[in-house]
C-alpha positions in Angstrom: -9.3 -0.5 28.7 -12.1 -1.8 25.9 -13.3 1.2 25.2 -9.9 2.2 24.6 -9.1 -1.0 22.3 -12.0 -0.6 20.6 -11.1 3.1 19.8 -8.2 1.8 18.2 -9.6 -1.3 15.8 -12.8 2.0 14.9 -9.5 4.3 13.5 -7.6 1.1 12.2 -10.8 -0.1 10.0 -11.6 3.6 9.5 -7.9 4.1 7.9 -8.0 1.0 6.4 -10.9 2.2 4.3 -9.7 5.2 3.6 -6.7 3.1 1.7 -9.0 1.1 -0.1 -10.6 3.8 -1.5 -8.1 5.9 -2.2 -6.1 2.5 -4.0 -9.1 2.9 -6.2 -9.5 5.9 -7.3 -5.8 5.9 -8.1 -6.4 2.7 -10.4 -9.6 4.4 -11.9 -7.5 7.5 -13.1 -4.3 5.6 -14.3 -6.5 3.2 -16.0 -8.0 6.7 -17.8 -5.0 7.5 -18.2 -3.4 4.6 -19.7 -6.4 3.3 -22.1 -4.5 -0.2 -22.7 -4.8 -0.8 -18.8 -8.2 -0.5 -19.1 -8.7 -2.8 -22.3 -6.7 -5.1 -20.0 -8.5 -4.9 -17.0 -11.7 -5.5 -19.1 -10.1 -8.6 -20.8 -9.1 -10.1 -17.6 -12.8 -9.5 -16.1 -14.6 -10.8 -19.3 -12.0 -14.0 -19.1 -12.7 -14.4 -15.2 -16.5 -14.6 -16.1 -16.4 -17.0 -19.0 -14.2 -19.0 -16.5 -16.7 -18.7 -13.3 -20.2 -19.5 -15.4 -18.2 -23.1 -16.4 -18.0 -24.0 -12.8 
Protein backbone atom coordinates (compact mmCIF):
# COMPACT_ATOMS: atom_id res chain seq x y z
CA UNK A 1 0.00 0.00 0.00
CA UNK A 2 3.10 2.74 0.39
CA UNK A 3 4.82 1.65 -2.33
CA UNK A 4 1.66 2.13 -4.12
CA UNK A 5 0.95 5.79 -2.63
CA UNK A 6 4.16 6.64 -3.20
CA UNK A 7 3.92 5.65 -6.94
CA UNK A 8 1.21 8.02 -7.16
CA UNK A 9 2.67 11.40 -5.34
CA UNK A 10 6.38 10.29 -7.94
CA UNK A 11 3.65 10.64 -11.24
CA UNK A 12 1.71 13.60 -9.48
CA UNK A 13 5.07 15.71 -8.80
CA UNK A 14 6.37 14.25 -12.10
CA UNK A 15 3.16 15.80 -14.01
CA UNK A 16 3.10 18.59 -11.99
CA UNK A 17 6.51 19.48 -13.44
CA UNK A 18 5.88 18.79 -16.59
CA UNK A 19 3.06 21.71 -16.30
CA UNK A 20 5.34 24.03 -14.99
CA UNK A 21 7.54 23.68 -17.62
CA UNK A 22 5.45 23.54 -20.31
CA UNK A 23 3.45 26.97 -18.60
CA UNK A 24 6.81 28.41 -19.41
CA UNK A 25 7.77 27.83 -22.44
CA UNK A 26 4.31 28.89 -23.51
CA UNK A 27 4.93 32.40 -21.71
CA UNK A 28 8.57 32.48 -23.25
CA UNK A 29 7.11 32.24 -26.89
CA UNK A 30 3.98 34.56 -26.45
CA UNK A 31 6.21 36.98 -24.70
CA UNK A 32 8.46 36.66 -28.30
CA UNK A 33 5.63 36.87 -29.82
CA UNK A 34 4.03 39.78 -28.34
CA UNK A 35 7.22 42.20 -27.76
CA UNK A 36 5.13 44.67 -25.36
CA UNK A 37 4.54 41.53 -22.91
CA UNK A 38 7.99 41.27 -22.72
CA UNK A 39 8.77 45.17 -22.09
CA UNK A 40 6.08 44.50 -19.45
CA UNK A 41 7.31 41.65 -17.91
CA UNK A 42 10.77 43.44 -17.70
CA UNK A 43 9.18 46.57 -16.09
CA UNK A 44 7.43 44.64 -13.49
CA UNK A 45 10.84 42.65 -12.63
CA UNK A 46 12.98 45.86 -12.61
CA UNK A 47 10.06 47.58 -10.29
CA UNK A 48 9.92 44.28 -8.01
CA UNK A 49 13.81 44.83 -7.51
CA UNK A 50 13.89 48.55 -6.78
CA UNK A 51 11.06 47.56 -4.31
CA UNK A 52 12.93 44.43 -2.56
CA UNK A 53 16.61 46.26 -2.27
CA UNK A 54 14.41 49.10 0.00
CA UNK A 55 13.49 46.50 2.45
Amino acid sequence: MKLLLRTFAAVFIFIGILAGCLAMLLLVIVMLRFPPLLGAVVLACWIYQKQFRKT
